[in-house]
DOTORVO-703632 format. One record per residue: x, y, z of N, C-alpha, C, CB in turn; residue number from 1. Coordinates in nm, 4 decimals, decimal comma. Glycine has a CB too. Layout:
<nodes>
{{X; Y; Z}; {X; Y; Z}; {X; Y; Z}; {X; Y; Z}; NUM};
...
</nodes>
This chain:
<nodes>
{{2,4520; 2,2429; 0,8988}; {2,4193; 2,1012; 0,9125}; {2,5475; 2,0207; 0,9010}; {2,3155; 2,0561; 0,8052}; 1};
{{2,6023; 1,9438; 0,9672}; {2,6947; 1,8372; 1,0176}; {2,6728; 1,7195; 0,9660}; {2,6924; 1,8189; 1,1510}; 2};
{{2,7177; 1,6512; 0,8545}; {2,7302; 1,4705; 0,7908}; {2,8109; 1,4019; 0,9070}; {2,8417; 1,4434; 0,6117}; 3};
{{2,7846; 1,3141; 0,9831}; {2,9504; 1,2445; 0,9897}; {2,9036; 1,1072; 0,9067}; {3,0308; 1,2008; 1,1900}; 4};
{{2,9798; 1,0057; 0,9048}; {3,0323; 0,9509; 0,8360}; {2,9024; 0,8380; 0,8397}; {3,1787; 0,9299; 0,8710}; 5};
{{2,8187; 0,8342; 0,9160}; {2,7412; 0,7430; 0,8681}; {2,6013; 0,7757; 0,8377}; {2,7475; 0,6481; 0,9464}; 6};
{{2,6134; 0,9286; 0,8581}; {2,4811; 0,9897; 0,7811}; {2,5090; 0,9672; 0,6463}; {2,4490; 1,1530; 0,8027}; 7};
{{2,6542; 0,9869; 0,5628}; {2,6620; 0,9840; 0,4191}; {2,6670; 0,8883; 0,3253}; {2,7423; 1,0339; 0,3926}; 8};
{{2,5863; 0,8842; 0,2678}; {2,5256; 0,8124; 0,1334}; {2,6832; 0,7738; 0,1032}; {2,4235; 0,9267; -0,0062}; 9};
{{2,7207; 0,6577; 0,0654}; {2,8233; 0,6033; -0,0232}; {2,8065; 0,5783; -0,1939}; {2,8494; 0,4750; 0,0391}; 10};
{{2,8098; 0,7244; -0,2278}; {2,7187; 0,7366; -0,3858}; {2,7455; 0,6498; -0,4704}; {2,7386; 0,8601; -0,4740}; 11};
{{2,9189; 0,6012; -0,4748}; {3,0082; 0,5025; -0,5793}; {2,8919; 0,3407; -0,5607}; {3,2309; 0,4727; -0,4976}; 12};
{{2,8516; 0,3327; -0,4171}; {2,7972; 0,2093; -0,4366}; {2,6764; 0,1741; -0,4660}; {2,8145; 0,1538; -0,3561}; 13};
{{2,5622; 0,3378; -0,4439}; {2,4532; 0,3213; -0,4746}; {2,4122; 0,3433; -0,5925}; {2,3982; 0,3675; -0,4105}; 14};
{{2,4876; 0,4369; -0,6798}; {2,5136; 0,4150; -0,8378}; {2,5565; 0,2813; -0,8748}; {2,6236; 0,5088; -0,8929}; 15};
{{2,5930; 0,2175; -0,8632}; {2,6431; 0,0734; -0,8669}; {2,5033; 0,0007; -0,8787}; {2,7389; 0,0245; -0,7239}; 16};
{{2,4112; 0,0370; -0,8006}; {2,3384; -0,0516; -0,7036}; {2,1915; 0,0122; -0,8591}; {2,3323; 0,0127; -0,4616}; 17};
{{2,2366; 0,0980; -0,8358}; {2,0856; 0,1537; -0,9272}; {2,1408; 0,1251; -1,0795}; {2,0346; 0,3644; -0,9040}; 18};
{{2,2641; 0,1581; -1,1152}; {2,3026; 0,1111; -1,2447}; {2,2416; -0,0406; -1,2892}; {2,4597; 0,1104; -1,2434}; 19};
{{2,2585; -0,1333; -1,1868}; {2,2413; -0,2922; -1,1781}; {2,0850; -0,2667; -1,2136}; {2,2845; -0,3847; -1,0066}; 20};
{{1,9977; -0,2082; -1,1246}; {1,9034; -0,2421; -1,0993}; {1,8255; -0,1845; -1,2611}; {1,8684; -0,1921; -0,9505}; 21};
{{1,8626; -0,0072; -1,3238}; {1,7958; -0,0014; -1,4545}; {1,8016; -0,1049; -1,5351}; {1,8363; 0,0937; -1,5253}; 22};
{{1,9637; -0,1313; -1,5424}; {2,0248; -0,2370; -1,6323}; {1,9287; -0,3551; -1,6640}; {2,1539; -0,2948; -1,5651}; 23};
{{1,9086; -0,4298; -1,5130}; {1,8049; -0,5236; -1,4791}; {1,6245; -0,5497; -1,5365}; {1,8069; -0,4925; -1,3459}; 24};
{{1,5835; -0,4060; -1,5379}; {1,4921; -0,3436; -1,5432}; {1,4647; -0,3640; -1,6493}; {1,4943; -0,2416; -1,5097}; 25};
{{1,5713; -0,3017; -1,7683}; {1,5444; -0,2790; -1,9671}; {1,5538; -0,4103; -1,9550}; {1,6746; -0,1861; -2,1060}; 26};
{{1,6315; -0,5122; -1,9073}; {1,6513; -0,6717; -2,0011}; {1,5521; -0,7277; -1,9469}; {1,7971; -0,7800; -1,9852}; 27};
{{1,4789; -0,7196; -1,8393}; {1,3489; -0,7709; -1,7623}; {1,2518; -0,7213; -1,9018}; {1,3081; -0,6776; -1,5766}; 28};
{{1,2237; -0,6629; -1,9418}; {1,1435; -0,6218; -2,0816}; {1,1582; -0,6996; -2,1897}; {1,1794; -0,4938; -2,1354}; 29};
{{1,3532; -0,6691; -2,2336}; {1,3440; -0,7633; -2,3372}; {1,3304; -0,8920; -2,3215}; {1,4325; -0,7564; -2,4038}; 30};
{{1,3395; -0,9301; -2,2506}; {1,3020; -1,1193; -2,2004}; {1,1823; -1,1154; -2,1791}; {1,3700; -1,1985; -2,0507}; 31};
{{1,0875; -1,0637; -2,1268}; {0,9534; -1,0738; -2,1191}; {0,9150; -1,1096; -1,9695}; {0,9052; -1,1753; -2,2213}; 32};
{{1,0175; -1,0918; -1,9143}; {0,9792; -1,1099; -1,7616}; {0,9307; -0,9755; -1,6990}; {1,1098; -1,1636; -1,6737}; 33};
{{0,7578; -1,0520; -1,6764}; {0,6772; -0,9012; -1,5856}; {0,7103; -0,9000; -1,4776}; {0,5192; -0,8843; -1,5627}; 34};
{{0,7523; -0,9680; -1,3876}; {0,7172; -0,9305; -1,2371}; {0,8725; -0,9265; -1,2345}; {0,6163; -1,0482; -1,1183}; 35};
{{0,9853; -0,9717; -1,2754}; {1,1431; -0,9060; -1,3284}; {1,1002; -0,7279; -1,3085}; {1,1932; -0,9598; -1,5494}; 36};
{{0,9873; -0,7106; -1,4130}; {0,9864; -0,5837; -1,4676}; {0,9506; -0,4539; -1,3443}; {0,8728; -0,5939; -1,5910}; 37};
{{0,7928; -0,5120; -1,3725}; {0,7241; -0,4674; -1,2489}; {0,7729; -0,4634; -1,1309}; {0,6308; -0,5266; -1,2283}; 38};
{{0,8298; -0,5486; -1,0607}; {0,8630; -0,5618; -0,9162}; {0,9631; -0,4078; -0,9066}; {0,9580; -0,7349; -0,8768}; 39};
{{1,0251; -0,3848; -1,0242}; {1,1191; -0,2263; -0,9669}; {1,0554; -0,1341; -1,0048}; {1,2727; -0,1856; -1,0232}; 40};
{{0,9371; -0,1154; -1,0145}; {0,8413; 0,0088; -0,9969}; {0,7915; 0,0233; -0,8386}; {0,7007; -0,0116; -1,1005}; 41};
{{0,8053; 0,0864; -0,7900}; {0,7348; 0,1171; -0,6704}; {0,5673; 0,1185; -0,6807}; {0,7881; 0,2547; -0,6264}; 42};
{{0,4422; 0,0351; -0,6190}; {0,3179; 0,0724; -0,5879}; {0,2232; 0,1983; -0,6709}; {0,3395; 0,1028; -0,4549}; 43};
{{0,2921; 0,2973; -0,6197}; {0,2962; 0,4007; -0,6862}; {0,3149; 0,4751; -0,7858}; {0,3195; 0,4241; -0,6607}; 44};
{{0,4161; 0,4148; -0,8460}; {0,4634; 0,4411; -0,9539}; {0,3908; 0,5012; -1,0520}; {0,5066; 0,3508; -0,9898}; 45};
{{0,4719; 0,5655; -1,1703}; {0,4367; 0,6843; -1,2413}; {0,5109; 0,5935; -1,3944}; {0,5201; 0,8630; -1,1660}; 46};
{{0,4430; 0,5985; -1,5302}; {0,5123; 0,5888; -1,6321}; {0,4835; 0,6956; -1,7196}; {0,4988; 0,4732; -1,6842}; 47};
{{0,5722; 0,7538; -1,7941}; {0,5036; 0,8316; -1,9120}; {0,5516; 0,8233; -2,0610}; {0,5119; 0,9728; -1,8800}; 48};
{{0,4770; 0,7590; -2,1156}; {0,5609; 0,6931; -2,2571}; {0,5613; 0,8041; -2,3035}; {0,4989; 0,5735; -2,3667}; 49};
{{0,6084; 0,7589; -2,4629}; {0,6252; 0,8476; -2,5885}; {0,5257; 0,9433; -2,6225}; {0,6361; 0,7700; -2,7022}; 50};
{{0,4039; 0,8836; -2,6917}; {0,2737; 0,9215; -2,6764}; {0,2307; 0,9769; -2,5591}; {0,2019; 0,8278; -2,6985}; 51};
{{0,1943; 1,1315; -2,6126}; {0,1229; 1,2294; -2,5622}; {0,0389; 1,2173; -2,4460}; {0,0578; 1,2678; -2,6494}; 52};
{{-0,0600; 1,0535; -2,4934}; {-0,1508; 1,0447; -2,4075}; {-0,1137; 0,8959; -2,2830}; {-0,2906; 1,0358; -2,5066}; 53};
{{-0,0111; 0,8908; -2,2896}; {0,0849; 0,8137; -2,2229}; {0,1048; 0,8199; -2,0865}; {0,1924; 0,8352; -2,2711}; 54};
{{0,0428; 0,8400; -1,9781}; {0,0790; 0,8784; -1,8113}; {-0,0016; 0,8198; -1,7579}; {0,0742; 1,0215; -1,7510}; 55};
{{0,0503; 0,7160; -1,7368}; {0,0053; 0,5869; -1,6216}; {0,0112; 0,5755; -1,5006}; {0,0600; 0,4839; -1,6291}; 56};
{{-0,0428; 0,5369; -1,4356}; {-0,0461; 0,4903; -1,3175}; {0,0182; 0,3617; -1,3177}; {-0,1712; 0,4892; -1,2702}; 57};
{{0,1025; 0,2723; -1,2066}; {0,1979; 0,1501; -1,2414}; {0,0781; 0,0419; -1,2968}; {0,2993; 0,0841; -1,0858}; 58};
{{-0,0751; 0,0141; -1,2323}; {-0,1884; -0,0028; -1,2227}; {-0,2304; -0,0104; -1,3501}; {-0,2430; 0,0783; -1,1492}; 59};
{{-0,2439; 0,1027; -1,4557}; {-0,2790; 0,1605; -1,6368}; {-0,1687; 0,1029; -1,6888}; {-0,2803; 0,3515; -1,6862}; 60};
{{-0,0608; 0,0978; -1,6344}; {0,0959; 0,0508; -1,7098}; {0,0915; -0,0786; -1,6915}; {0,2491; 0,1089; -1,6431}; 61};
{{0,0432; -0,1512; -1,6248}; {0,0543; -0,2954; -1,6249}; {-0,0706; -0,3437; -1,7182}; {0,0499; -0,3574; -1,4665}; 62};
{{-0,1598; -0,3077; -1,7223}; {-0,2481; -0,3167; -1,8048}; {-0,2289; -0,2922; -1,9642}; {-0,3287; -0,2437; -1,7539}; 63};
{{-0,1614; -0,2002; -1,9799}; {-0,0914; -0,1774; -2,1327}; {0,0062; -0,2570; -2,1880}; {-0,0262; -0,0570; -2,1441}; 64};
{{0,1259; -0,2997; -2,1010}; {0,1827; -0,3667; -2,1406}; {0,1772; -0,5469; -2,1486}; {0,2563; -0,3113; -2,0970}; 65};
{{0,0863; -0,5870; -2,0241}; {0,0914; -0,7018; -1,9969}; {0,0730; -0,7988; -2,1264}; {0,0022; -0,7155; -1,8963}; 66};
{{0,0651; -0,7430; -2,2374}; {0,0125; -0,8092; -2,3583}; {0,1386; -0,8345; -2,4017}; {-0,0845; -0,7311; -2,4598}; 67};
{{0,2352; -0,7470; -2,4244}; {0,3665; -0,7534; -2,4445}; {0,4468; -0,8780; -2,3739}; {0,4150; -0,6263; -2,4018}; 68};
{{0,4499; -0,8372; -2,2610}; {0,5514; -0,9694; -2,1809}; {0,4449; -1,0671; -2,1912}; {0,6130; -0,9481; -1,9900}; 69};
{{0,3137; -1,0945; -2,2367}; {0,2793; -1,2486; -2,2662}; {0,3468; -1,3046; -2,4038}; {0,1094; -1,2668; -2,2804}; 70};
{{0,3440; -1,2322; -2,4703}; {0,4085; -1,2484; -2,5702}; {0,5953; -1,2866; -2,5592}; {0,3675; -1,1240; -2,6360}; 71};
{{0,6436; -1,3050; -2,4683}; {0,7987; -1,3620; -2,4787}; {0,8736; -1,2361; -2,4447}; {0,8500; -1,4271; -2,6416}; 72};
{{0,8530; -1,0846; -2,4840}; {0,9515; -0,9845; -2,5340}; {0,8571; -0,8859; -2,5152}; {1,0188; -0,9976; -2,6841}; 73};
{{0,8499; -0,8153; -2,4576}; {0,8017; -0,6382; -2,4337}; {0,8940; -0,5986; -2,5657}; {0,8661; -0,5348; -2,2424}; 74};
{{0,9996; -0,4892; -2,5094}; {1,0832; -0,3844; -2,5636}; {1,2495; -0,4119; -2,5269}; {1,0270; -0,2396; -2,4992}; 75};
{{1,3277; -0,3791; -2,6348}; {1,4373; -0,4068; -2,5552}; {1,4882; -0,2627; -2,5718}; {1,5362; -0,5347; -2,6013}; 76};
{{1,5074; -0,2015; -2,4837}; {1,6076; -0,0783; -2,4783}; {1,7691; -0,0558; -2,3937}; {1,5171; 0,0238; -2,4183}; 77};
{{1,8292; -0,0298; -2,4600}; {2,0364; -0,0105; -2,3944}; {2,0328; 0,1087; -2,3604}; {2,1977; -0,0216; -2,5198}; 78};
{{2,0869; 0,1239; -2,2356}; {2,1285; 0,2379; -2,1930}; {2,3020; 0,2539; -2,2447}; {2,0966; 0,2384; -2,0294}; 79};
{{2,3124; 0,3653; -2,3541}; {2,4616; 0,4091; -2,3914}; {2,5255; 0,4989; -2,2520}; {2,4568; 0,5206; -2,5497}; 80};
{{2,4298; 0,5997; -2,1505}; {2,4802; 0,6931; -2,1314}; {2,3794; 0,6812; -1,9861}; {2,4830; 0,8066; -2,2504}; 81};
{{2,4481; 0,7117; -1,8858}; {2,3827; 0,7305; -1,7620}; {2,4047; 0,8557; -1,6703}; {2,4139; 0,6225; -1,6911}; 82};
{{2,3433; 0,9353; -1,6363}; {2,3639; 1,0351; -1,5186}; {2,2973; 0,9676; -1,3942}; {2,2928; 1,1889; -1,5496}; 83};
{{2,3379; 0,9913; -1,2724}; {2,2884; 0,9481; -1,1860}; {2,2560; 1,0612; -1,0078}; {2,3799; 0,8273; -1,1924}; 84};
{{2,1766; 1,1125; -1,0028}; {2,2316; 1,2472; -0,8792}; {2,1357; 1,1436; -0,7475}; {2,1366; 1,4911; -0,9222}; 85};
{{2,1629; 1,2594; -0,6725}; {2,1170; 1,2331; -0,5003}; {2,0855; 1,3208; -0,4229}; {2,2080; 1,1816; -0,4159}; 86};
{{1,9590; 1,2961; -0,3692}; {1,9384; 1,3965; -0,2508}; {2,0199; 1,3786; -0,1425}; {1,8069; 1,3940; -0,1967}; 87};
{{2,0093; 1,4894; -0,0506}; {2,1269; 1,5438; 0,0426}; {2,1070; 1,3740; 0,1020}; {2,0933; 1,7179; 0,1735}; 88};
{{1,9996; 1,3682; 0,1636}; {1,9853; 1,2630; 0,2795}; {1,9646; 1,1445; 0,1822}; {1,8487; 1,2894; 0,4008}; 89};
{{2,0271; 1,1175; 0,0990}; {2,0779; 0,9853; 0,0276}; {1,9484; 0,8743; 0,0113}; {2,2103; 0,9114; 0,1286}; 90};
{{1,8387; 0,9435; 0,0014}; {1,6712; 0,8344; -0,0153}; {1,6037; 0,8407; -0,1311}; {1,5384; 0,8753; 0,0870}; 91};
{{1,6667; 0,9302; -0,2129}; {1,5857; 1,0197; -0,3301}; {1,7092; 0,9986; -0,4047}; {1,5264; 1,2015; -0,3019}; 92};
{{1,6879; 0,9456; -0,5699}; {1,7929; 0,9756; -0,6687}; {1,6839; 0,9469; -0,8116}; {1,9530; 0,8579; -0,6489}; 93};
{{1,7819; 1,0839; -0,8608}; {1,6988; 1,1205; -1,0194}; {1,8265; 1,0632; -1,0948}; {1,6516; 1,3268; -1,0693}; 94};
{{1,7832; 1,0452; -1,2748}; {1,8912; 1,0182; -1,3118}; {1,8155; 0,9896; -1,5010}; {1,9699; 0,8830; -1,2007}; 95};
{{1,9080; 1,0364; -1,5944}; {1,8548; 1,0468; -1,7421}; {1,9613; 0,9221; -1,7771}; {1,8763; 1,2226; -1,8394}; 96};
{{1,9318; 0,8704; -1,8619}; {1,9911; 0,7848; -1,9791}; {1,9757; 0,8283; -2,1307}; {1,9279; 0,6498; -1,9711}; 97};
{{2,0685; 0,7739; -2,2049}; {2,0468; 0,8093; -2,3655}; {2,0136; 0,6375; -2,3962}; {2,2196; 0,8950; -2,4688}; 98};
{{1,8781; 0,6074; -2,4830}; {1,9155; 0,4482; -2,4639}; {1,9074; 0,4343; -2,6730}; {1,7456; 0,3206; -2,3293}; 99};
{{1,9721; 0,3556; -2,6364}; {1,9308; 0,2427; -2,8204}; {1,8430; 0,2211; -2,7848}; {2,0013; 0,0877; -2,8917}; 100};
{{1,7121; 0,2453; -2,8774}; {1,5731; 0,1022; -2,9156}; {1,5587; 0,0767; -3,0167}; {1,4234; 0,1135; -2,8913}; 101};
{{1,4178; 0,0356; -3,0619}; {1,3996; 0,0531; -3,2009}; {1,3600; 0,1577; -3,2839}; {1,3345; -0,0167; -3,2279}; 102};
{{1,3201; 0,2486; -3,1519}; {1,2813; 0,3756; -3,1863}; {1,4102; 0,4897; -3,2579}; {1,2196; 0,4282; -3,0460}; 103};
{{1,5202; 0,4118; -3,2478}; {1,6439; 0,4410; -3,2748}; {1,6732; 0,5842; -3,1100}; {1,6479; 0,5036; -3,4776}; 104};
{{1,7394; 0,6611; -3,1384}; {1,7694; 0,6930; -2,9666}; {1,6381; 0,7724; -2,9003}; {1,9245; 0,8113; -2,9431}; 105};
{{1,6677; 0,7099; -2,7917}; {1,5716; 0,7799; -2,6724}; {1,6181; 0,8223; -2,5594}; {1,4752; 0,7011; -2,6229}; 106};
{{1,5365; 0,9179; -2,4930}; {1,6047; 0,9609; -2,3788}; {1,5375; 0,9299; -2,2681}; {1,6314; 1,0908; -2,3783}; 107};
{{1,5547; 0,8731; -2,1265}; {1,4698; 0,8195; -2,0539}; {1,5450; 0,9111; -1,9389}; {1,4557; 0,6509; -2,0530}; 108};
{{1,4420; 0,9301; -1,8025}; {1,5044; 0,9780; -1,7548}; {1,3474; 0,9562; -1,6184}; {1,5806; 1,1102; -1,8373}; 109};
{{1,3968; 0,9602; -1,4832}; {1,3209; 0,8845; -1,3489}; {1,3189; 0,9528; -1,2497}; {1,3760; 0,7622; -1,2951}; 110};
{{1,2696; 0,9265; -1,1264}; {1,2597; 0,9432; -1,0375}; {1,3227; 0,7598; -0,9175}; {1,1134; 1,0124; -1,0564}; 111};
{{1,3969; 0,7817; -0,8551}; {1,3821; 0,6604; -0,7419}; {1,3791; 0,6652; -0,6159}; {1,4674; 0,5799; -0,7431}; 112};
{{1,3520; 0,5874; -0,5044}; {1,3107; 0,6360; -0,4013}; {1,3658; 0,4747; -0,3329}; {1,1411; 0,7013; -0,4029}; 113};
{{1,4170; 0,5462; -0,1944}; {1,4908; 0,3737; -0,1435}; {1,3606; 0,3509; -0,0267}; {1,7136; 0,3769; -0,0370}; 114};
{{1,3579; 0,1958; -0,0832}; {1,1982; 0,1653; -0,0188}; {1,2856; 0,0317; 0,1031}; {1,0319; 0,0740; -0,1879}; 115};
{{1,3078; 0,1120; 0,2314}; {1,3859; 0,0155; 0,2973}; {1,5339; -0,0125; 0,2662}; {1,3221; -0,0951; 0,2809}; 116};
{{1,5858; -0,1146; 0,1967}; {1,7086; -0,0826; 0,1795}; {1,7298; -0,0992; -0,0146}; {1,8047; -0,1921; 0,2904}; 117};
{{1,6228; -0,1040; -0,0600}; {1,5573; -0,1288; -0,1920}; {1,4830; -0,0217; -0,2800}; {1,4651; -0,2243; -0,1678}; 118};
{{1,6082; 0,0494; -0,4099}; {1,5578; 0,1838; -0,5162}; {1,4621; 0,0776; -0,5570}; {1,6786; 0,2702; -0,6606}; 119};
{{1,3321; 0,1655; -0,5268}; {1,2398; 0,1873; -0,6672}; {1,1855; 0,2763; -0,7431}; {1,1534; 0,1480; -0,6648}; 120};
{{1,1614; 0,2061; -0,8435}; {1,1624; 0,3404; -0,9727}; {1,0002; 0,4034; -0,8952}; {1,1426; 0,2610; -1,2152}; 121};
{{0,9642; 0,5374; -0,9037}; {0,8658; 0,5997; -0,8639}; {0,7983; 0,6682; -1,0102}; {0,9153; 0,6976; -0,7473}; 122};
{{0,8886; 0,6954; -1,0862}; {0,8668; 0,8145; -1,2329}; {0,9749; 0,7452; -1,3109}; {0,9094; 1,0220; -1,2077}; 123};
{{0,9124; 0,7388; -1,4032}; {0,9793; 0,7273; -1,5523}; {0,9062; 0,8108; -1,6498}; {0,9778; 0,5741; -1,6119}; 124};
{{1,0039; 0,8875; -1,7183}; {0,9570; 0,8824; -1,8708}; {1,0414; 0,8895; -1,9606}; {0,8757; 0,9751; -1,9094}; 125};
{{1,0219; 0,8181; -2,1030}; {1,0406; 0,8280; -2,2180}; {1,0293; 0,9301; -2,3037}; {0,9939; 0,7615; -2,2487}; 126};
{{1,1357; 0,9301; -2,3606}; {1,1115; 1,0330; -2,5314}; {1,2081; 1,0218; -2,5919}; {1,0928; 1,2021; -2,5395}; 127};
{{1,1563; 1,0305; -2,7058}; {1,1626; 0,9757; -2,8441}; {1,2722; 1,1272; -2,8850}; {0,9718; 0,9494; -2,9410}; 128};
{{1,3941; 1,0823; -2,9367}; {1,4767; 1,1992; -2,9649}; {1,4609; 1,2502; -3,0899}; {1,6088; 1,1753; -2,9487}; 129};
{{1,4596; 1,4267; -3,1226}; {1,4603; 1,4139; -3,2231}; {1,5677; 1,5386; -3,2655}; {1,3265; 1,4019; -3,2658}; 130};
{{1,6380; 1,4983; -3,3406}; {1,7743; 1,6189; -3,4193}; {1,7170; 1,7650; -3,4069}; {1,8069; 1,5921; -3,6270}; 131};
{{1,7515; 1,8501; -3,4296}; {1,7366; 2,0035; -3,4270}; {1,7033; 1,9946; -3,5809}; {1,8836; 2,1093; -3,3729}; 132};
{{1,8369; 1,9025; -3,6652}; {1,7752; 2,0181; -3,8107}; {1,6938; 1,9357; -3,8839}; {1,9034; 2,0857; -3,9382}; 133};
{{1,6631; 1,8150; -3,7922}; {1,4921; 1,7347; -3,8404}; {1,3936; 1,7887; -3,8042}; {1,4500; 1,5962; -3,7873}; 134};
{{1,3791; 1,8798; -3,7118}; {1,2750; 1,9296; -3,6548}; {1,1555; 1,9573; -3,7621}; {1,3207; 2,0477; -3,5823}; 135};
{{1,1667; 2,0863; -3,8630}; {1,0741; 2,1353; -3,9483}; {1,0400; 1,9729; -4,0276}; {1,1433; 2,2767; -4,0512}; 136};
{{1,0983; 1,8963; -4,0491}; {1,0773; 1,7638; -4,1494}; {0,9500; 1,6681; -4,0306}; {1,2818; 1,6513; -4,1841}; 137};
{{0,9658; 1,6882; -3,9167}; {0,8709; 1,5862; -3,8255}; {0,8188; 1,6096; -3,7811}; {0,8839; 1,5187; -3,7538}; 138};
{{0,7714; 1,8158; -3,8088}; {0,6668; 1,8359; -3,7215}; {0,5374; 1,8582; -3,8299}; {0,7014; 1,9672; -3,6151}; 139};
{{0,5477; 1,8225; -3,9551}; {0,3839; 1,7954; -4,0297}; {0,3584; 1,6195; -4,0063}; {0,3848; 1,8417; -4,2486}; 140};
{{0,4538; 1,5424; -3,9288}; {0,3833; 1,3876; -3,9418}; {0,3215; 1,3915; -3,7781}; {0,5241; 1,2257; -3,9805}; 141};
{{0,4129; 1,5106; -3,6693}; {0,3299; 1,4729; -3,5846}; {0,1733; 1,5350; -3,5725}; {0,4008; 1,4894; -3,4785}; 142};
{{0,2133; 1,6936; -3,6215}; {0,1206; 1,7786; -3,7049}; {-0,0557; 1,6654; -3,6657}; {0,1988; 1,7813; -3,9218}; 143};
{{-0,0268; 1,6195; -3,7709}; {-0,1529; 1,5033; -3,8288}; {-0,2360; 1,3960; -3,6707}; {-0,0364; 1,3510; -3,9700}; 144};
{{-0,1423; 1,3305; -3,5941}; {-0,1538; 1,2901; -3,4923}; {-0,2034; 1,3682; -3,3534}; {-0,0545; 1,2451; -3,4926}; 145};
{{-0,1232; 1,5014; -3,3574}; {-0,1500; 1,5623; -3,1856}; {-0,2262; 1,6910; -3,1713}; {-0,0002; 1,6014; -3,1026}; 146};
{{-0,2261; 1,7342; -3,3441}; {-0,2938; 1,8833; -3,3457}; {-0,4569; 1,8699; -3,2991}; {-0,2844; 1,9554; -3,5188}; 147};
{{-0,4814; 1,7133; -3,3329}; {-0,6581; 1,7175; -3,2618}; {-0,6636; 1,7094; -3,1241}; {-0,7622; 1,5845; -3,3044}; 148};
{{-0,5431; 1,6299; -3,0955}; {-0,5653; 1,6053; -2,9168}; {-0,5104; 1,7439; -2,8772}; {-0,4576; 1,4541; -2,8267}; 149};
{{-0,4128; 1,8348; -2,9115}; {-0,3827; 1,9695; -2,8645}; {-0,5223; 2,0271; -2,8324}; {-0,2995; 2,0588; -2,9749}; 150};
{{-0,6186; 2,0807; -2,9396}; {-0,7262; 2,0804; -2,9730}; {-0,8025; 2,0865; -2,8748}; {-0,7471; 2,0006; -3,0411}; 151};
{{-0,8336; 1,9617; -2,8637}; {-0,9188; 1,8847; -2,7249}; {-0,8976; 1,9515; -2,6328}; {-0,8833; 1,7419; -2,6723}; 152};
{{-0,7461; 1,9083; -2,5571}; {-0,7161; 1,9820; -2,4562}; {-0,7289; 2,1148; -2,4233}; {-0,6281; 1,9654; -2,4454}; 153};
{{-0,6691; 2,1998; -2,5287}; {-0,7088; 2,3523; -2,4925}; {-0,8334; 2,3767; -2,3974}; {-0,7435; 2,4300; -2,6285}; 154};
{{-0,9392; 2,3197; -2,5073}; {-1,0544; 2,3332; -2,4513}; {-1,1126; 2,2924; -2,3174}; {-1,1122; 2,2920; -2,5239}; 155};
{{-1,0419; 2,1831; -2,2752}; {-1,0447; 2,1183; -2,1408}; {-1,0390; 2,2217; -2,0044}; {-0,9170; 2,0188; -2,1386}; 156};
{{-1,0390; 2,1893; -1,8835}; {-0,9767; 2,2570; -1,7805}; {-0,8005; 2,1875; -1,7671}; {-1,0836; 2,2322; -1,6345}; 157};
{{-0,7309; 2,3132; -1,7047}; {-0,6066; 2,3684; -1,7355}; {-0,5301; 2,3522; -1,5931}; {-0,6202; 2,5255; -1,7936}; 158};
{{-0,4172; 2,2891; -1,5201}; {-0,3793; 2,2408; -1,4440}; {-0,3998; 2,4474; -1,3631}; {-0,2321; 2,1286; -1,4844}; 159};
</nodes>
């Protein structure tokens, strides 16, 4: 397969372009601006918070949060740390962050998709970081919380 020069993605600028746009995205939260927020989710879109039982549809996600941005302020989260990759044909880019919240660090990490000449987020999810030698110390508090919904599920049908 043969690139010339205007099949290829100019990555320096579309990292640029998507850096702006997460950037945009977390402070659209902490200000409380929804449709700031919302508007860089794609239709489609996918969220998956912290919580287990967390996987939205953009549709379930606007509904969960909309209480938040009435309120002035959703969430404010900083991205310290960005990766950013690309599919061959430059339409598709994944990419993790390490962010500050209040949750103290998290790791976020997406799916985007160029809708025309415009990334939108398609997948997000969140999680909540946790140390290696905290591990044995945080798994009797989650213990208490997920061992019933584990539970549940087992019993459920199984992808």
């Amino acid at each position: 397969y043969f690139t010339t020069k205007s099949d290829a993605i100019d990555t320096a600028k579309e990292k640029k372009a998507i850096n702006i746009l997460l950037n945009d995205w977390h402070a659209a939260a902490a200000n409380g601006d929804f449709n700031g927020y919302f508007g860089k989710i794609s239709e489609d879109g996918r969220y998956i918070g912290t919580d287990a039982t967390e996987n939205w549809d953009r549709k379930a996600f606007v509904a969960f949060s909309k209480p938040y941005f009435d309120r002035g302020k959703a969430w404010d989260f900083k991205a310290l740390e960005r990766n950013i990759y690309f599919s061959k044909d430059g339409k598709v880019a994944w990419f993790d962050e390490l962010l500050d919240t209040w949750m103290k660090g998290c790791r976020g990490s997406g799916i985007l998709e160029k809708e025309g000449k415009e990334w939108k987020i398609k997948h997000y999810v969140l999680s909540m970081t946790v140390p290696n030698d905290a591990t044995n110390d945080i798994l009797p508090h989650k213990a208490k919380y997920e061992d019933p919904l584990l539970e549940k599920m087992r019993k459920g049908p199984r992808p």
